[in-house]
MARFI-763070 format. One record per atom (N, C-alpha, C): residue number from 1; atom name; z, y, x. Coordinates in nm, 3 decimals, padded with zeros to 5 digits, always signed. Layout:
! MARFI-763070
i	at	w	v	u
NUM	CA	Z	Y	X
...
This chain:
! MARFI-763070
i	at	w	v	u
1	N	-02.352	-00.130	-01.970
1	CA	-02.343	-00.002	-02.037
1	C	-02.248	+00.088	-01.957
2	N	-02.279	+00.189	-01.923
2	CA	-02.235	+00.292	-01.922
2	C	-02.123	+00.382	-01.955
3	N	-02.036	+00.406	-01.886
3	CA	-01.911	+00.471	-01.961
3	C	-01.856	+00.597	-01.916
4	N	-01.983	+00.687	-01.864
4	CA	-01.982	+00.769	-01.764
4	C	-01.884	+00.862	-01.864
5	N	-01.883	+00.920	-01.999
5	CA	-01.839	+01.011	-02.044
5	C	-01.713	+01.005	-02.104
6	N	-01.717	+00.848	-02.122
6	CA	-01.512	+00.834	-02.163
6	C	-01.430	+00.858	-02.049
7	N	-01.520	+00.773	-01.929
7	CA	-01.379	+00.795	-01.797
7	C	-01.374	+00.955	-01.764
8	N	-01.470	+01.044	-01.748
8	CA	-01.387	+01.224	-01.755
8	C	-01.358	+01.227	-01.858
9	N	-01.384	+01.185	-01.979
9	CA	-01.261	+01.229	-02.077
9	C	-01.086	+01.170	-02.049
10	N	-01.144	+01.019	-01.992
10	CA	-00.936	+00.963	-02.017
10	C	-00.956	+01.002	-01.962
11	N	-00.996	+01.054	-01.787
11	CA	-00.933	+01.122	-01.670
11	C	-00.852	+01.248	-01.694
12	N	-00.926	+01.310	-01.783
12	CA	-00.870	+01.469	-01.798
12	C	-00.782	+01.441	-01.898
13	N	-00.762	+01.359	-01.976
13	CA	-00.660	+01.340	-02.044
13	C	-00.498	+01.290	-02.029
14	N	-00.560	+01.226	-01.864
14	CA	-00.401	+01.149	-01.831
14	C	-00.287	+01.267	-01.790
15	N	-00.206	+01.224	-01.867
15	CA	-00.094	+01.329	-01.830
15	C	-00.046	+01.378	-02.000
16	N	-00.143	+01.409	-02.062
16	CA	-00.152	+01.473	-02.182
16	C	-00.181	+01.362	-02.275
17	N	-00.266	+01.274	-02.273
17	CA	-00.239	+01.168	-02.379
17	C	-00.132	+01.032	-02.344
18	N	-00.048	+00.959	-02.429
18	CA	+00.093	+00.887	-02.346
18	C	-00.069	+00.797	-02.249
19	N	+00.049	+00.794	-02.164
19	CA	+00.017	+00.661	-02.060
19	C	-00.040	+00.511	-02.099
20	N	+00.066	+00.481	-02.261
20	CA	-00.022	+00.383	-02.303
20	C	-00.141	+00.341	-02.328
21	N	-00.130	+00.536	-02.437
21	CA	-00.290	+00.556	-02.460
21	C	-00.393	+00.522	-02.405
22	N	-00.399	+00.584	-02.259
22	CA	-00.482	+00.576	-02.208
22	C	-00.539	+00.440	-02.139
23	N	-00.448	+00.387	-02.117
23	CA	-00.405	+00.213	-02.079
23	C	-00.497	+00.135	-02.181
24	N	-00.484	+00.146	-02.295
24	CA	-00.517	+00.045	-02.376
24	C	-00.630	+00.141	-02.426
25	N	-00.703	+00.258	-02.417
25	CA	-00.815	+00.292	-02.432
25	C	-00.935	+00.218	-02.305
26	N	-00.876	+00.235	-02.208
26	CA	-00.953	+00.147	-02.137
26	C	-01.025	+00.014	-02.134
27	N	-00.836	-00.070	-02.172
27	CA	-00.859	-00.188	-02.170
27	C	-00.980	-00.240	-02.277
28	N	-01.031	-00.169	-02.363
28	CA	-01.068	-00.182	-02.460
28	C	-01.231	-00.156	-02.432
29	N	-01.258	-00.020	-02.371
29	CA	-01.382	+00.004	-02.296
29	C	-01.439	-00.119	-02.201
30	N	-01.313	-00.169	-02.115
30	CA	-01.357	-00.255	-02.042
30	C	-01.368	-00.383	-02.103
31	N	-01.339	-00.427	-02.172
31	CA	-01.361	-00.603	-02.256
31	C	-01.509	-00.537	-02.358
32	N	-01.532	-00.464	-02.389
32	CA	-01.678	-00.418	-02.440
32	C	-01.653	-00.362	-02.576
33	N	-01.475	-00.340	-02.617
33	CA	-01.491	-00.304	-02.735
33	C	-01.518	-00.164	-02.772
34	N	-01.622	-00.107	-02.736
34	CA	-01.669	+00.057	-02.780
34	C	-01.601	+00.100	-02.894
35	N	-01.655	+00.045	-02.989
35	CA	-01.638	+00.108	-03.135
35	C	-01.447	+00.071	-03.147
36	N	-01.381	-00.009	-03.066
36	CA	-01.261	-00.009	-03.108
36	C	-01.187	+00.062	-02.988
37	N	-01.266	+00.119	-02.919
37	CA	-01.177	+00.223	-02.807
37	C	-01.186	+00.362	-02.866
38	N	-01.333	+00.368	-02.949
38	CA	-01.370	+00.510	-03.026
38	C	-01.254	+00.548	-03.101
39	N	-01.294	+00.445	-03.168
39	CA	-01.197	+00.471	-03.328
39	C	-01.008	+00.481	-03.224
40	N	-00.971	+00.402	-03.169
40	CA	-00.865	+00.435	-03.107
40	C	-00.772	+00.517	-03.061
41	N	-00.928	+00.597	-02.943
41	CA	-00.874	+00.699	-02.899
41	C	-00.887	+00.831	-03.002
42	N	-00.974	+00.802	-03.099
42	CA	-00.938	+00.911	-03.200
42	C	-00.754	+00.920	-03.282
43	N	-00.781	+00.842	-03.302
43	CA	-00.626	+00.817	-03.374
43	C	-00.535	+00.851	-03.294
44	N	-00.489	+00.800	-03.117
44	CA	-00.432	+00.829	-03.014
44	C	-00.396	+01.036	-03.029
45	N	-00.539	+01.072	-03.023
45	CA	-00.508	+01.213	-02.996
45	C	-00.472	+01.248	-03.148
46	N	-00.492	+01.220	-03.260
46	CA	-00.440	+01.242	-03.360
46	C	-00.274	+01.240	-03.408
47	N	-00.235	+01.117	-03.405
47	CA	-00.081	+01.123	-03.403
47	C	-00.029	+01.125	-03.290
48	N	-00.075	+01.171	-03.177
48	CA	-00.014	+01.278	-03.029
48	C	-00.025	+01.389	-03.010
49	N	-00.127	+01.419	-03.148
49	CA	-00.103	+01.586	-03.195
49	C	-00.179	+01.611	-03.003
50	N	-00.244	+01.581	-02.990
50	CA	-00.359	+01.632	-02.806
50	C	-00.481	+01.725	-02.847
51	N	-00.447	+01.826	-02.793
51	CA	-00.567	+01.893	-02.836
51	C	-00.657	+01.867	-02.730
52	N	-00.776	+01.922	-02.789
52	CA	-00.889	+01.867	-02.665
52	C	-00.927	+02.062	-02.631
53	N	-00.992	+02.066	-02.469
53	CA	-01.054	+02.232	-02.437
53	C	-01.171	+02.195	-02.550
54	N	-01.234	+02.295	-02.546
54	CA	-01.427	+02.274	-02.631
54	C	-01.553	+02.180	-02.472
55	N	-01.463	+02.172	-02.374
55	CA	-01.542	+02.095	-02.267
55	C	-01.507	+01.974	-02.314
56	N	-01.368	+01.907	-02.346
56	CA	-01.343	+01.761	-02.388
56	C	-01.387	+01.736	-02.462
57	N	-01.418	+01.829	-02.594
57	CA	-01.401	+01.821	-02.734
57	C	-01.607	+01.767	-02.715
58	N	-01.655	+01.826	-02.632
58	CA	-01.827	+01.821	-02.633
58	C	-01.834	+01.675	-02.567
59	N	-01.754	+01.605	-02.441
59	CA	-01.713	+01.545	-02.397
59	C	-01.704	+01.406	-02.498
60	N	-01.613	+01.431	-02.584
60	CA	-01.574	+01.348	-02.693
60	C	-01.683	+01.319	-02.819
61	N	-01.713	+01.414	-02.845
61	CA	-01.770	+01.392	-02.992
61	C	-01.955	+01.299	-02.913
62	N	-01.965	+01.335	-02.743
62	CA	-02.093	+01.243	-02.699
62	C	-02.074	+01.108	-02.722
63	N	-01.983	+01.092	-02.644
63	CA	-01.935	+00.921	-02.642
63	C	-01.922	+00.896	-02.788
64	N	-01.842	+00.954	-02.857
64	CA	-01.767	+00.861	-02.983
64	C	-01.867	+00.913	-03.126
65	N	-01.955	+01.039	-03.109
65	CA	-02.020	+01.066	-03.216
65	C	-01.890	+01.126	-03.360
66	N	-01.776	+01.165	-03.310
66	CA	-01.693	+01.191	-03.432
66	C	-01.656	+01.349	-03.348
67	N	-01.603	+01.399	-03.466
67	CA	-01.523	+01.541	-03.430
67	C	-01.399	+01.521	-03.400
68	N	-01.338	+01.597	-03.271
68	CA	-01.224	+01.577	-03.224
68	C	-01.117	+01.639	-03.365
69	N	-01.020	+01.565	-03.371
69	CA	-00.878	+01.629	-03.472
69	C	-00.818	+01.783	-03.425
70	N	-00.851	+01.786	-03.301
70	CA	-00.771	+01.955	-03.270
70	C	-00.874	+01.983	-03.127
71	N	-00.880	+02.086	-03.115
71	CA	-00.954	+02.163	-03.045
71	C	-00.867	+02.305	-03.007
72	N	-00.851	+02.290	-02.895
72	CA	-00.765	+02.428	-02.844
72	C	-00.835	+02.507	-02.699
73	N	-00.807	+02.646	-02.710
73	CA	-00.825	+02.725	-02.586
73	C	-00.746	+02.723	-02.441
74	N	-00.617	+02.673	-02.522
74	CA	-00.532	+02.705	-02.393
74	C	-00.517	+02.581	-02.276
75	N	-00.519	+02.604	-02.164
75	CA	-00.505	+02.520	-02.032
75	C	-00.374	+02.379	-02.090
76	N	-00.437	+02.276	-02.032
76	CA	-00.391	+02.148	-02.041
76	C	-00.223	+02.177	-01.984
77	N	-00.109	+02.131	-01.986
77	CA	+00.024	+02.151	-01.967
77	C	-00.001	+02.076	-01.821
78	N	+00.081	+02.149	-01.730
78	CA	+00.103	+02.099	-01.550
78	C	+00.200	+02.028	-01.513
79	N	+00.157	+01.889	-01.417
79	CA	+00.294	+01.808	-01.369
79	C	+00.244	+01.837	-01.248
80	N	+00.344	+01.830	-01.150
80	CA	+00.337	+01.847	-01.027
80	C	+00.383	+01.704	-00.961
81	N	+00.395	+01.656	-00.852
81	CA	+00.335	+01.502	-00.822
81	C	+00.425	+01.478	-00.662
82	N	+00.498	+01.432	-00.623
82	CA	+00.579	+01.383	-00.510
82	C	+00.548	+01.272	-00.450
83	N	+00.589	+01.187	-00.370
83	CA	+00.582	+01.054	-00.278
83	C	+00.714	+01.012	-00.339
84	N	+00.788	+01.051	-00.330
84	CA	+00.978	+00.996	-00.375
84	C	+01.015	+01.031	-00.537
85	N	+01.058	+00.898	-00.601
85	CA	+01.075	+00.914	-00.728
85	C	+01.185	+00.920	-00.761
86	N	+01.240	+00.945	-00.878
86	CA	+01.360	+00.933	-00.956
86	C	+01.417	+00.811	-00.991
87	N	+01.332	+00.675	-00.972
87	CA	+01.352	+00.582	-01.019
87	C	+01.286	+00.459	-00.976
88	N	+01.343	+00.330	-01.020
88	CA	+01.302	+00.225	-00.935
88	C	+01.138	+00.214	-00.975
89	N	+01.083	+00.148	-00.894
89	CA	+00.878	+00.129	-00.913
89	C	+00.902	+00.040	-01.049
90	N	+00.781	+00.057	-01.152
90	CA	+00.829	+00.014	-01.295
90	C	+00.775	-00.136	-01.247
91	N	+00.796	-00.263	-01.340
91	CA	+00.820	-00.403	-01.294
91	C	+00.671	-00.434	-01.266
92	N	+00.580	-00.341	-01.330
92	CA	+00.392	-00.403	-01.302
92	C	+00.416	-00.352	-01.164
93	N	+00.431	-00.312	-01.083
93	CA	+00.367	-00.272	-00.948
93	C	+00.344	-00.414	-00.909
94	N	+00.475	-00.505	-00.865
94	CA	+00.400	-00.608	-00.822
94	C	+00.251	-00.697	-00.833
95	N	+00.267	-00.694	-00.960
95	CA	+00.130	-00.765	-01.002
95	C	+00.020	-00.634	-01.002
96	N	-00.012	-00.554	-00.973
96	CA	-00.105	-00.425	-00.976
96	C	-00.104	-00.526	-00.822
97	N	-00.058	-00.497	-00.732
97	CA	-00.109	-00.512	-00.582
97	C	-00.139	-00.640	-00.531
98	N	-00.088	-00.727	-00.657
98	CA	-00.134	-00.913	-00.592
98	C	-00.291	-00.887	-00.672
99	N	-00.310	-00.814	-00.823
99	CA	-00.414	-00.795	-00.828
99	C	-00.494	-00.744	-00.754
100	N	-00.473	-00.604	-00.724
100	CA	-00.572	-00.480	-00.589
100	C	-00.622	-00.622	-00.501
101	N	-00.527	-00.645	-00.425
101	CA	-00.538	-00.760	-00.347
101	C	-00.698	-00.887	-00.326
102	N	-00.706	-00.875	-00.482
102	CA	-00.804	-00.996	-00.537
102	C	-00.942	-00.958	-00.478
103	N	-00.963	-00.798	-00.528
103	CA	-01.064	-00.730	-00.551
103	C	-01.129	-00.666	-00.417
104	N	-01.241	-00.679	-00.385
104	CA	-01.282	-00.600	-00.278
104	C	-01.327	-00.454	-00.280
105	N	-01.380	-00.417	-00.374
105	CA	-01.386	-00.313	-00.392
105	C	-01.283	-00.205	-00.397
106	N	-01.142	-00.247	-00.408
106	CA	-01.023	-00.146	-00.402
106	C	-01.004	-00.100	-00.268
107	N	-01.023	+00.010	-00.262
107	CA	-00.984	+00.078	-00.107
107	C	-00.851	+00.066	-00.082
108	N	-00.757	+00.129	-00.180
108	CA	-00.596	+00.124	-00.188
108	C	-00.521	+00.192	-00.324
109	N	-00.405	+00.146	-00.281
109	CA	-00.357	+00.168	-00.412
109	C	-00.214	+00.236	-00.359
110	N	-00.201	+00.401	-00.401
110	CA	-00.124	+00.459	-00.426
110	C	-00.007	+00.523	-00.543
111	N	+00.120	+00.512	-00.518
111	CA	+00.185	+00.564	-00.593
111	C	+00.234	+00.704	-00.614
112	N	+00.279	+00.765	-00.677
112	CA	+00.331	+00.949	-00.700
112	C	+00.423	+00.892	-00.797
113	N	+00.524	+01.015	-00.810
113	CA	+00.629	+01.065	-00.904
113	C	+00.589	+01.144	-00.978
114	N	+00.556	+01.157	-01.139
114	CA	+00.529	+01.240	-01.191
114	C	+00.652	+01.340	-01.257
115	N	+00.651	+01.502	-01.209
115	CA	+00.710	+01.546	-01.272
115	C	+00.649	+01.625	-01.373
116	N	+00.712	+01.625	-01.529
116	CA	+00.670	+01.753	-01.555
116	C	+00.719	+01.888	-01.590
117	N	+00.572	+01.968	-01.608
117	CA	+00.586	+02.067	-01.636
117	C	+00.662	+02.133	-01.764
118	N	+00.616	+02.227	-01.802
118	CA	+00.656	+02.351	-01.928
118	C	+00.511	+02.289	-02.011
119	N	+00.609	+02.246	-02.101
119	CA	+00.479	+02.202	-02.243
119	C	+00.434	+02.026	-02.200
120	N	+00.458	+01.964	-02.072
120	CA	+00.404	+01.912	-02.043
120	C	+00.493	+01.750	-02.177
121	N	+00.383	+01.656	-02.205
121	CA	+00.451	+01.599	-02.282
121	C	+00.472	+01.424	-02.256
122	N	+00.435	+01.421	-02.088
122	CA	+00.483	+01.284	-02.055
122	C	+00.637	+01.310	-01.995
123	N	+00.670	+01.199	-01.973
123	CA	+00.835	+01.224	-01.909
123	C	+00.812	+01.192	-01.744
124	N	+00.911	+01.238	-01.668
124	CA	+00.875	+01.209	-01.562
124	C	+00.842	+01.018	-01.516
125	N	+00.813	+00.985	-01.432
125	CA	+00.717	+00.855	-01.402
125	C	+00.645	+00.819	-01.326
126	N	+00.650	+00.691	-01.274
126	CA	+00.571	+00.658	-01.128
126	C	+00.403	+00.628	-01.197
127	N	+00.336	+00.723	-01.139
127	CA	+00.132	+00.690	-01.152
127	C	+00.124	+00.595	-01.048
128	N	-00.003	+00.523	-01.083
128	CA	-00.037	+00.424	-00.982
128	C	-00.172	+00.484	-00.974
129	N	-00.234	+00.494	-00.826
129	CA	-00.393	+00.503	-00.835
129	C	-00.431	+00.400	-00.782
130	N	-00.548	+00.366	-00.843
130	CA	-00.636	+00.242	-00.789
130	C	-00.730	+00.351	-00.703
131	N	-00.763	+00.282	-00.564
131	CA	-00.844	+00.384	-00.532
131	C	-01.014	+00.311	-00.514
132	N	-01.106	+00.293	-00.556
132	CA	-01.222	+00.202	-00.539
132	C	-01.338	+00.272	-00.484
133	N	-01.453	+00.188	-00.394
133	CA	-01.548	+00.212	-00.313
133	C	-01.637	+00.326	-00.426
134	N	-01.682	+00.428	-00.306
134	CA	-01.757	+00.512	-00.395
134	C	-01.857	+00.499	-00.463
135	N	-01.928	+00.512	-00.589
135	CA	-02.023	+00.422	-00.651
135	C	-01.939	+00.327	-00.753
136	N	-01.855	+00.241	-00.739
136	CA	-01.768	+00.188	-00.850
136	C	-01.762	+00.243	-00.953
137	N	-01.791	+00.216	-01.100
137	CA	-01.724	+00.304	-01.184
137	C	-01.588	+00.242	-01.191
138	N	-01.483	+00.361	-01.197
138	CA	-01.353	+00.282	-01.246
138	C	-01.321	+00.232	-01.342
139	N	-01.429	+00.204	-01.494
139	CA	-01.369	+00.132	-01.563
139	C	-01.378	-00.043	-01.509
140	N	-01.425	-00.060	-01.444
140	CA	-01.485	-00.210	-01.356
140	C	-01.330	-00.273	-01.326
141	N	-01.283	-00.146	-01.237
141	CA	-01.118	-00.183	-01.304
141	C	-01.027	-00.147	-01.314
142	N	-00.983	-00.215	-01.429
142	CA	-00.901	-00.175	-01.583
142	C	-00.758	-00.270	-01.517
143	N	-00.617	-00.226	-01.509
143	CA	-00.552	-00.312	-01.479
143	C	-00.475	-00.246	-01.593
144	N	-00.461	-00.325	-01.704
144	CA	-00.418	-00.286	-01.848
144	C	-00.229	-00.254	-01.839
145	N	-00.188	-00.146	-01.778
145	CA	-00.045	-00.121	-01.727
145	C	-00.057	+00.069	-01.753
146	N	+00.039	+00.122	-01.845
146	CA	+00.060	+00.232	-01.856
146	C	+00.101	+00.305	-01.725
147	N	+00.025	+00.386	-01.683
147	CA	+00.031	+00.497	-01.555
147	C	-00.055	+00.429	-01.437
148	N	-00.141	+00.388	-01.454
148	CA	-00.210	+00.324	-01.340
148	C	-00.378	+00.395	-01.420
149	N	-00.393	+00.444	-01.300
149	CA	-00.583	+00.508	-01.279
149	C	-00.655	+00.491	-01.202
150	N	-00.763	+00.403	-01.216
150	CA	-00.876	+00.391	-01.125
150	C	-00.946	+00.539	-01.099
151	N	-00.984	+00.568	-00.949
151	CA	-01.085	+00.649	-00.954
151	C	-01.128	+00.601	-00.833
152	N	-01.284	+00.672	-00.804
152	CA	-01.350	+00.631	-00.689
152	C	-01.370	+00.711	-00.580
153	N	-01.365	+00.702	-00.448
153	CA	-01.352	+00.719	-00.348
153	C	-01.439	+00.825	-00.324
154	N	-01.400	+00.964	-00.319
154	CA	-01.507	+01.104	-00.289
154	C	-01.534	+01.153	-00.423
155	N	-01.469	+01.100	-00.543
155	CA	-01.516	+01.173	-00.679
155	C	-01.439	+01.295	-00.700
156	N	-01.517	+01.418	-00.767
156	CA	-01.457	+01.465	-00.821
156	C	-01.353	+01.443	-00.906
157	N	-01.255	+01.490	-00.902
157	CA	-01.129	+01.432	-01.038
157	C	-01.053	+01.524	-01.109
158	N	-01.026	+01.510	-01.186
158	CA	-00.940	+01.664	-01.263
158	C	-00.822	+01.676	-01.252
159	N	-00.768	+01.818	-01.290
159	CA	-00.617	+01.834	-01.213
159	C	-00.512	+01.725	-01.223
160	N	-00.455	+01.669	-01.309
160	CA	-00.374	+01.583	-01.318
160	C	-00.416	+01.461	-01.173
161	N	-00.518	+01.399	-01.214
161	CA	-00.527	+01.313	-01.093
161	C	-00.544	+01.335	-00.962
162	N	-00.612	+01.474	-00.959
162	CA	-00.636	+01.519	-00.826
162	C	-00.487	+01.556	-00.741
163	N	-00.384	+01.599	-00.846
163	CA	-00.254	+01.669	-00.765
163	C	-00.189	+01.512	-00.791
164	N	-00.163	+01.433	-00.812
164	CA	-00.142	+01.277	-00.807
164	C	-00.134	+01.243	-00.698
165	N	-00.307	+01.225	-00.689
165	CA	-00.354	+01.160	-00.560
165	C	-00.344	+01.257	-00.373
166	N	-00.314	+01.383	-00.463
166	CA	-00.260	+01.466	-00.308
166	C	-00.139	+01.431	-00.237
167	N	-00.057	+01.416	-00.328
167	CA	+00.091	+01.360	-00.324
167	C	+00.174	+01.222	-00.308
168	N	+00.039	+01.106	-00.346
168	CA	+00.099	+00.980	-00.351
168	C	+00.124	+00.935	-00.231
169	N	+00.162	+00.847	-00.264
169	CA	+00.172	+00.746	-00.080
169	C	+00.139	+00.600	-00.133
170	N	+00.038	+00.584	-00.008
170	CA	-00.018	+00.435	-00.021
170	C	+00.082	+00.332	-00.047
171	N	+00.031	+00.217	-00.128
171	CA	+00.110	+00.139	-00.134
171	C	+00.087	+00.019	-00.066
172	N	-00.051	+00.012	-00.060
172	CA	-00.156	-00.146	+00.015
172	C	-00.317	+00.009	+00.046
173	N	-00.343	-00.085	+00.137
173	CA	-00.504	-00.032	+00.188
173	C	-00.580	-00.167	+00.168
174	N	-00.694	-00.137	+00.193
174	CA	-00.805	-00.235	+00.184
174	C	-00.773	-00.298	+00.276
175	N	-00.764	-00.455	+00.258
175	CA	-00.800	-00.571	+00.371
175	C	-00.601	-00.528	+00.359
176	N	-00.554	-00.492	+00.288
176	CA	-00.405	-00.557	+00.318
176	C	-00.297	-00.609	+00.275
């Protein structure tokens, strides 16, 4: 099955829904539990008070068949994204890269500093990107760790991940 319409939804969501959220919305997509990632990520944007644009919100109500809790006009809140952080790499990195490691399909795996913006409502924090062969969907893999995002190699991606992945610095490449 198919999960073409949750991953641009968490994609456009990371940054704006917590890190856990999105973590354990996955993990959940990926072990096959649909109906308990639905119901989930509804609740998630509910007591995180997340509004969705009317593109997420159309986005959302495909996959999950429910009406989003808030629906807003105004532009998603901006973090801007570094190579050098504020703080030590959080304790999953290791195991993120003995995992990457396993998998052939991971091209590489980069880190960023997230800062944020005005309105923005994560705190600053190291993202991890998984980076995987083009064609992969990234829910294939799920490495169940708050701030870590699969995406695939030449995809379009939305602002949050795209200014991420401008900024990160490799951590491992393929074959290393």
């Amino acid at each position: 099955m198919g999960y073409e319409a949750e991953a641009a939804l968490l994609g456009r969501l990371a940054g704006r829904l917590s890190d856990e959220a999105v973590a354990m919305t996955w993990g959940d997509l990926n072990a096959g539990e649909t109906g308990l990632a639905h119901a989930g990520l509804a609740g998630w944007l509910e007591v995180e008070r997340v509004a969705l644009t009317r593109e997420e919100a159309a986005l959302f109500t495909g996959a999950t068949g429910r009406t989003p809790p808030l629906v807003a006009d105004e532009p998603p809140p901006g973090y801007t994204f570094t190579a050098r952080g504020g703080a030590e790499p959080p304790e999953h990195e290791e195991r993120l890269l003995a995992w990457a490691a396993r998998l052939p399909e991971v091209r590489q795996v980069l880190r960023a500093w997230r800062v944020p913006g005005r309105g923005a409502t994560q705190p600053a924090a190291w993202v991890h990107l998984v980076v995987v062969d083009a064609g992969t969907p990234p829910h294939h893999v799920v490495f169940r760790e708050p701030g870590v995002h699969a995406v695939a190699e030449g995809e379009e991606l939305p602002p949050y991940l795209a200014a991420a992945l401008a900024a990160a610095e490799p951590l491992r490449q393929a074959g290393g």
